[in-house]
N, C-alpha and C positions, 0 to 999 in steps of 0.2 A: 644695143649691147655690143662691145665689144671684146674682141679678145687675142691676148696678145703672145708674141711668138716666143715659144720655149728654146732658151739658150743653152745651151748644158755649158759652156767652157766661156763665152765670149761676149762683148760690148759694149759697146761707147760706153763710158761712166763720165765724160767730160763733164756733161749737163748738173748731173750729180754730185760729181768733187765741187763744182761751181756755182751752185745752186741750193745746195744742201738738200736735194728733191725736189721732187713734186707733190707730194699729198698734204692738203688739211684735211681738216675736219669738215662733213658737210653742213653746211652753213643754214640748218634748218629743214633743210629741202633734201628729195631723195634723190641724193647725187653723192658720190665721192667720186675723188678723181684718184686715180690706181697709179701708184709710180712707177720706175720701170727696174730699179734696183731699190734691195734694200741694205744701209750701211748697219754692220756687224762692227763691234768691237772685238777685235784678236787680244785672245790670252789675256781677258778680264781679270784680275784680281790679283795679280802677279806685276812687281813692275821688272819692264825690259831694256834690258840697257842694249843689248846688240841685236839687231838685227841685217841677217842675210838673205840675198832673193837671190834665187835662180830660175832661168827660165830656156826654155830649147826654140821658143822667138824670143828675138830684141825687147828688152826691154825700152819702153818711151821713159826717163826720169827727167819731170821737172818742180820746178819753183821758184820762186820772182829772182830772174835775172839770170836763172840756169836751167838749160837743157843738156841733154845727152842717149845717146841710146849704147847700149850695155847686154851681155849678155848676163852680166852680175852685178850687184855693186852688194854695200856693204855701210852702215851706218852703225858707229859706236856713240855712244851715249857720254860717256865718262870724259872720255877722248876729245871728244866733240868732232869728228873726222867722219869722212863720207870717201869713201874707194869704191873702185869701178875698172872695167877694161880700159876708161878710158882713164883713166890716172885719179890722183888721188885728191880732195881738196877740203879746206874747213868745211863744218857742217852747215850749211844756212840757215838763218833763223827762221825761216817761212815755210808750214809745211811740203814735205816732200810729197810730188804726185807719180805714183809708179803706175806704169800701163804696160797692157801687155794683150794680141790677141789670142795667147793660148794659155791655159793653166802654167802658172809659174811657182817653184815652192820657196816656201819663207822659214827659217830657220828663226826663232827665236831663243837669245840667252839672257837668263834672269839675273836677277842679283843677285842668288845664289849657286851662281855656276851651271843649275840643272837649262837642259835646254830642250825645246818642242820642234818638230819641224810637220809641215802639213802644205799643203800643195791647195791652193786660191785660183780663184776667175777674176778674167777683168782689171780690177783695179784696186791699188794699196793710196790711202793719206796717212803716212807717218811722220807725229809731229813731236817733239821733243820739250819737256815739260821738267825742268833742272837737268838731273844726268838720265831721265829713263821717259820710254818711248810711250804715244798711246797711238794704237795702231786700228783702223777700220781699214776694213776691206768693203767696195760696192760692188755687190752681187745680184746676178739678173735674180728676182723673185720666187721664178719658180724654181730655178738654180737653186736657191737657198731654200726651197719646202723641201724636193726630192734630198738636199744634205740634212737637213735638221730629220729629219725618217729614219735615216741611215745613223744616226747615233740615236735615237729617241724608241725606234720597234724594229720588230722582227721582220726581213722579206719575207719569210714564209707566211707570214699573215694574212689571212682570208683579202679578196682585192679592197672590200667594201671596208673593214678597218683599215687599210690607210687611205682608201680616200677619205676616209671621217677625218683622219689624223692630219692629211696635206690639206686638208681647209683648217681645220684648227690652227696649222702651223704655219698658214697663210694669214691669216685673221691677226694673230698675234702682234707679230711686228706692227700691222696698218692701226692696230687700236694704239698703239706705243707712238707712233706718227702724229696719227689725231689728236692724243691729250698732252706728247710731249712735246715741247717743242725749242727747248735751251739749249739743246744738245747738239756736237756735231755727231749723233750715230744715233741711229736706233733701237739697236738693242744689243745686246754684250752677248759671248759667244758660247757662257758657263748657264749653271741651272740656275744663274739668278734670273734668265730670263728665258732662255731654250738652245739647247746643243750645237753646234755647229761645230764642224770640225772640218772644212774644207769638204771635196770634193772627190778622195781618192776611195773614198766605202759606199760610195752612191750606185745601188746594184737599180737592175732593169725595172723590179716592180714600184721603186718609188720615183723612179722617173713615170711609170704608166700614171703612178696613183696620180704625180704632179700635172701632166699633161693633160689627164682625163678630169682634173677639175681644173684646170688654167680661170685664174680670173675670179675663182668665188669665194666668198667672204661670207660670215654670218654677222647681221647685224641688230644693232638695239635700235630700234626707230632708224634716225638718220645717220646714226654713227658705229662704225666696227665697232662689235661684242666685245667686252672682254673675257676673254678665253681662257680658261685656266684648266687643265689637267696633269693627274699625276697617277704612278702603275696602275696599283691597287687600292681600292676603294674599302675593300670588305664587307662590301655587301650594302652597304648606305654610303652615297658621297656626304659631304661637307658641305655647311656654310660657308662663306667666304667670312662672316664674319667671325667666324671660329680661329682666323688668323690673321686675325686685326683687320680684313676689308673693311670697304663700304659697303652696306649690306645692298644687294640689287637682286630683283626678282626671280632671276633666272640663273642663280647664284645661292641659292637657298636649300641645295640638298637634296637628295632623291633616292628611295630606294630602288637599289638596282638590285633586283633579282626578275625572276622568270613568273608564267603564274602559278608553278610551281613551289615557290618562295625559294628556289636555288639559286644565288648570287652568281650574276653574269661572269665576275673575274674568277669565279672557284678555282682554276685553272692555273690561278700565278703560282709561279711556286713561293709565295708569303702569302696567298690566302690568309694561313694559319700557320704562325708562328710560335714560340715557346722557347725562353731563356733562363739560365741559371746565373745570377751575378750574385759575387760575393759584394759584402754590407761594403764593403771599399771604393769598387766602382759604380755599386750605386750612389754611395756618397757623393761621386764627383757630378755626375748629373744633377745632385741634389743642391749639389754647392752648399757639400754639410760635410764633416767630423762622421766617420766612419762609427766613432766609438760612442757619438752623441747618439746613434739612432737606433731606438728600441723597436719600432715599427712604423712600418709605411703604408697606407690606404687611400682608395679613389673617395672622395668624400662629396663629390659634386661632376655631372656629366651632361654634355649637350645634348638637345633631342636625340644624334645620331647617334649615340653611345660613346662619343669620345671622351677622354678624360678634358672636364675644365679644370677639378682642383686637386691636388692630390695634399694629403695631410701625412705628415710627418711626427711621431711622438717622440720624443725624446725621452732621454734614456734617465733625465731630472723630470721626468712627468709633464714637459710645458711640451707646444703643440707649436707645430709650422707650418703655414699654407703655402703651397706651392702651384706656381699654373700650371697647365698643363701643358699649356704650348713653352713657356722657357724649358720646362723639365726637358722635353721631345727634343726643342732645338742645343739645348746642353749635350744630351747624350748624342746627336748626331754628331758634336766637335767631339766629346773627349772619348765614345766609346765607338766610336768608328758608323757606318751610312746604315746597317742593317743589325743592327744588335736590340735595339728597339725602332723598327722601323715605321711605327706609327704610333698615335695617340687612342688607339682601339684597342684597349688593352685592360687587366686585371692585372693585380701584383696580390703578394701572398706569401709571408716567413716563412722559408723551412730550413730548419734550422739556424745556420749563420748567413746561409744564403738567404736570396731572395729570389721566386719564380716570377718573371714577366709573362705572361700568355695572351695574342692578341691576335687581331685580323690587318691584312692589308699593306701597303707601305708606300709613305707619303704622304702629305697634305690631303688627300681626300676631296680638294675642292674642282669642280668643274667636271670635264671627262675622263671618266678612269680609261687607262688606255687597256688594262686586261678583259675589262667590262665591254669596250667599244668591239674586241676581237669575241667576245663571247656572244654579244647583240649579232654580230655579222656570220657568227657559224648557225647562229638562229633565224637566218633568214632577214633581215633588217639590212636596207641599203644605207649609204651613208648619210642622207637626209634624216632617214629615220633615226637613225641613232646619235645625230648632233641634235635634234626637236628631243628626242629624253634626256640628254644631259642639260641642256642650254634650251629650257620650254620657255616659248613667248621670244626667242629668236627669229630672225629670218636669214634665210639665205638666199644671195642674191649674188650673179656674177658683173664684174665691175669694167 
């Protein structure tokens, strides 16, 4: 077994930009091979048309047929232009490789003028795709568990929840590795896959949690787990197939409470929640006529209590079935992330309004993270409490 050196700020990504990594899948056999960065997509879901780097080392920029070192340069998209200390020139067609061996920050501006900026390790591939940018950053591994902590839980969190949470948030990318493999990155930097946000919020305890499990992964047979967590559970996690997964054994839900029957997350503050919406904005969840809808009722729910269906009457007497998972994911576009923050829920007319009353917030599938901090003020290390979220797992360091 081995185990390898935690970088907080710096290191070679050559191998990486040129290679697109090092990890498969193990090939049957109890083996993975552990890469040594993992490539992040910057500012997923937004496209960028300018991008600025700063750095207080030199930056290395290159791409076929150009070098330069910089203490800035500057890529516009529209433009097509590439500026630098060292003068200005067209933009090459071949991605750009930015290096650097100290934290460098990146300005990003979108096509709507709003712009991001956040401070990166190591190495940027920015490559230009018509007029706007897609941008990875490779990042040493455990560099990227102690950042994804630092946007994802609390430091003040018992030590043993986030070492549950830096192998979780370890494991993750390496199953994305394993089964993806089209890609140039491996996972994007929003909730569609897990938070990242650079390097400048990365406080002491999740560099401990990161260091103190360097290297472990939990695995299905021969191949990283897949990992899935979110806040607040309410007291029962989730299937996986409750949100379109493939259904896998240790992906099948659990109740989390104590033997007291007290739910491990009681603590969030969405344990239990309660909303009033008028018939309007539930309409729009509904993706219904505000004036068509006479009432609304759970009509069908999974083992855990979630809603699967919810039944809509109409105000002409006919009836409309609705999932529960589009309702959930509707009302997190149009009435905002915590207004119904889960699928654990009751509704209920009173008057022209409607009460929503529910537990939890999030998908429910895999490790609740308020759950993992209530396991660990309960005495539970962090093995123990990835074996009850993800039972019939292993954990193993790589």
């Amino acid at each position: 077994m081995r185990r390898h050196a935690f970088l907080v700020l710096a290191g070679s990504a050559v191998e990486a930009l040129s290679t697109g990594g090092l990890a498969a899948a193990a090939r049957g056999e109890e083996r993975f091979d552990y890469p040594s960065q993992i490539r992040v997509r910057l500012f997923a879901g937004f496209d960028v048309v300018r991008v600025d780097v700063a750095g207080d080392a030199d930056l290395d920029v290159s791409a076929a047929g150009l070098r330069f070192s910089s203490r800035r340069m500057s890529v516009d998209g529209p433009n097509r232009s590439l500026s630098s200390d060292a003068g200005a020139v067209g933009l090459p067609a071949d991605p750009l490789v930015v290096m650097s061996p100290q934290a460098f920050a990146v300005t990003a501006t979108f096509r709507s003028g709003n712009s991001v900026a956040r401070r990166y390790p190591a190495a940027l591939r920015i490559s230009l795709a018509s007029d706007h940018f897609t941008i990875v950053n490779l990042v040493d591994v455990e560099t990227y568990v102690a950042a994804t902590l630092s946007a994802e839980v609390s430091s003040g969190w018992p030590a043993e929840a986030l070492r549950a949470h830096a192998i979780a948030a370890r494991t993750y990318p390496m199953r994305r590795r394993a089964v993806v493999r089209s890609r140039d990155y491996d996972v994007n930097d929003d909730t569609s896959s897990q938070v990242y946000r650079g390097v400048d919020a990365i406080a002491a305890p999740f560099l401990s949690a990161a260091q103190s499990t360097s290297g472990q992964i939990l695995f299905s047979a021969a191949t990283p787990a897949s990992v899935l967590y979110s806040s607040a559970c309410g007291g029962h996690t989730a299937a996986v197939a409750e949100i379109g997964g493939q259904p896998v054994d240790y992906l099948n839900g659990i109740p989390d409470v104590d033997a007291r029957g007290a739910a491990y997350c009681s603590h969030s503050p969405y344990f239990h929640w309660r909303n009033s919406l008028a018939a309007s904005s539930l309409a729009r969840a509904l993706d219904a006529s505000a004036g068509d809808i006479a009432d609304v009722s759970v009509s069908e729910r999974w083992p855990d209590g979630r809603v699967k269906t919810l039944t809509v009457m109409r105000t002409d007497g006919s009836r409309k079935l609705v999932n529960g998972r589009t309702f959930y994911s509707r009302a997190l576009a149009t009435l905002g992330y915590k207004v119904i923050p889960s699928t654990l829920f009751d509704v209920a007319r009173a008057g022209e309004a409607f009460v929503i009353s529910g537990h939890g917030v999030g998908h429910g599938v895999g490790m609740c993270q308020w759950g993992a901090r209530g396991r660990a003020e309960a005495g539970m290390d962090a093995a123990q409490i990835l074996a009850a979220y993800f039972p019939g797992t292993t954990l193993r360091t790589a």
